[in-house]
N, C-alpha and C positions, 0 to 999 in steps of 0.2 A: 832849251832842253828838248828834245827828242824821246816820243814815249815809243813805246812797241808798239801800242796800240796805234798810231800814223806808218809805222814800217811793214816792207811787204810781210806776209804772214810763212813763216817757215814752214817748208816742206816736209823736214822730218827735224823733228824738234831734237834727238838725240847729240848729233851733229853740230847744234849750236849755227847761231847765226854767223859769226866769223867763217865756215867753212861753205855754206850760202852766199856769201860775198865772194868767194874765190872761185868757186863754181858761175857764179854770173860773170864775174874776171872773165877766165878763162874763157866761154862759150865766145867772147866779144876777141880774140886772138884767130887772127886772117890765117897764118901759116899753120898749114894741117901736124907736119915735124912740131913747130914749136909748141903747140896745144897739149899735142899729144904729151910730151914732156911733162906740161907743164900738171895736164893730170897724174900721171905718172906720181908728181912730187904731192900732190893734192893726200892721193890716196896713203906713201908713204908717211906724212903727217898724223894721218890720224892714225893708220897703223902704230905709232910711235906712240901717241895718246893715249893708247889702248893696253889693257895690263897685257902680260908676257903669254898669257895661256888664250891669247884670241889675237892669235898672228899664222892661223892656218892657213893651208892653201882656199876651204871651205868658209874661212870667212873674211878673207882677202875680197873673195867672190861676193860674197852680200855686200861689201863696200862698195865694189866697182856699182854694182846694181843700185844701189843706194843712191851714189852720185848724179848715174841719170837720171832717175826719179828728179832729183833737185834739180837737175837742170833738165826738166820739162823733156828731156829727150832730143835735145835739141842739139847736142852736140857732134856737129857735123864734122867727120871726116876719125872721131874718135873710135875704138876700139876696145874692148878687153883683152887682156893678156892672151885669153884660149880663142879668141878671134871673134866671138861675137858681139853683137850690139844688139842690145835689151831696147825692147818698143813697151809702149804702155799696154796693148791689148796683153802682152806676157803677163806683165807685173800685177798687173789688176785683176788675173784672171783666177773668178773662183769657183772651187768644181760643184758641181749641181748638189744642192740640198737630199739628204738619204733619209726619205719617212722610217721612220721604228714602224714595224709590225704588227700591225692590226688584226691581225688574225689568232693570235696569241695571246692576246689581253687577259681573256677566261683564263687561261690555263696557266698563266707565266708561271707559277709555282714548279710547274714539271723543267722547265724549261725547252732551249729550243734543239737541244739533240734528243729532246722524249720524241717532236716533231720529227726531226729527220730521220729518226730509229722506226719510226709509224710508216714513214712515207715508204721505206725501205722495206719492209715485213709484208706489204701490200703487194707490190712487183712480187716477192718468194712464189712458189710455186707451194701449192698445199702437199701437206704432209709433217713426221715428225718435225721435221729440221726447221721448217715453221712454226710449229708448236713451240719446240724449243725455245725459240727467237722470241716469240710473243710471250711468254711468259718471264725469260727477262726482264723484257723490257717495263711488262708489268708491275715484276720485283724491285725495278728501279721506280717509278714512278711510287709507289709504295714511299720507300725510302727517302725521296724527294718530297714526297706530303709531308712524312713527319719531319724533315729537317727543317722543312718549310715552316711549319705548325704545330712542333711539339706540344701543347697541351688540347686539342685539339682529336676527338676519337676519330682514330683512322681503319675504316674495316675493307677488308678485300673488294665485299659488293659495293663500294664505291669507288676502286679501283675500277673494277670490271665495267661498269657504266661510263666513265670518263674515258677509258680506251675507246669504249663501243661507239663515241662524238664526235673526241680525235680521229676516230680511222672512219667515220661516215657509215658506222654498221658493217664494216668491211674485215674487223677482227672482233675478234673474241677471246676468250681468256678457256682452257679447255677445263671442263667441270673438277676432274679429281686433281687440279694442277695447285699445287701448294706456294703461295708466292714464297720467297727466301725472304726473310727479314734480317739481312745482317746487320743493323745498328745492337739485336738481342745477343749475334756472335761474340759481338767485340764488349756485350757487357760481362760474357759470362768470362772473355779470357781476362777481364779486368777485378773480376771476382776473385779468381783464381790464383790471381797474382798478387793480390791484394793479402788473402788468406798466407800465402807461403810466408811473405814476407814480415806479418805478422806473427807467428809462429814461428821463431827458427830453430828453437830444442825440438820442437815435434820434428820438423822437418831436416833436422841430423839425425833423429831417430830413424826418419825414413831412408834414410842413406845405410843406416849400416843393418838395416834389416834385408836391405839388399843381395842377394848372395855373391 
């Protein structure tokens, strides 16, 4: 008896070792026409294997690729359908490592368009329209604390400090400038709504007091 464990070691194990055998087949066939073919019928097989909703042109394609993998790349004279031939440096190749942001550890809570909203308010030119812009951006950071950290006291002069980090001293928050706290808007239209619909005789009353 024959274990696995003495046979060569599959390529891509998906595949099954019966299609590793026809691949090594194949690679060992002299005439370039008849190889060709004879992958042709290789690929067709498993396509067939395959349930009906992965017989795209898209993963037609992964099979071909597939195949050279298994055969080591070795398949001289062979082709894909759209004409090329896949090498290992393609297949293997993985795109460089993306470090996360170091620079935003402190602050993640605001997130990172609080940054690009800073970076952006700094290039402004001084004046209202700046003003404006910065206190925004303020009111958002605000609002970003408490969703961050609802229970949690959140006061303006700890807004106005963490701008003043993030922009390196280079904004400010303007003295009489009121942040907006819309999370308090949306409680009171929820108040409000809540009251009507709890009420609806008062609130037909209100209707035909109407002129």
């Amino acid at each position: 008896m024959e274990y696995n464990s003495n046979r060569v070691p599959l390529k891509i194990s998906e595949y099954g070792r019966s299609v590793q055998e026809l691949v090594d087949y194949a690679k060992s066939i002299e005439n370039v026409k008849e190889k060709q073919e004879y992958f042709d019928e290789i690929i067709e097989l498993i396509l067939r294997m395959k349930v009906s909703g992965k017989k795209s042109a898209e993963y037609k394609e992964k099979v071909w690729r597939h195949i050279f993998k298994i055969g080591n790349y070795e398949l001289d004279g062979v082709i894909m359908p759209n004409g090329e031939i896949p090498t290992a440096k393609e297949i293997n190749f993985k795109p460089p490592k993306v470090d996360y942001p170091t620079s935003e550890k402190k602050f993640r809570h605001y997130g990172h368009n609080v940054q690009s909203l800073i970076k952006k308010a700094i290039e402004m030119e001084d004046g209202p329209k700046k003003d404006d812009f910065i206190v925004v951006i303020a009111s958002f950071m605000k609002l970003a604390y408490k969703t961050w950290n609802p229970e949690h006291y959140m006061n303006e002069s700890m807004v106005r400090l963490d701008l003043d980090t993030l922009s390196g001293g280079k904004l400010s928050i303007p003295k009489d400038a009121v942040l907006d706290n819309s999370d308090n808007v949306s409680i009171r239209k929820k108040k409000s709504s809540y009251l009507t619909q709890s009420n609806p005789k008062q609130n037909k009353k209100r209707r035909k007091r109407k002129p």
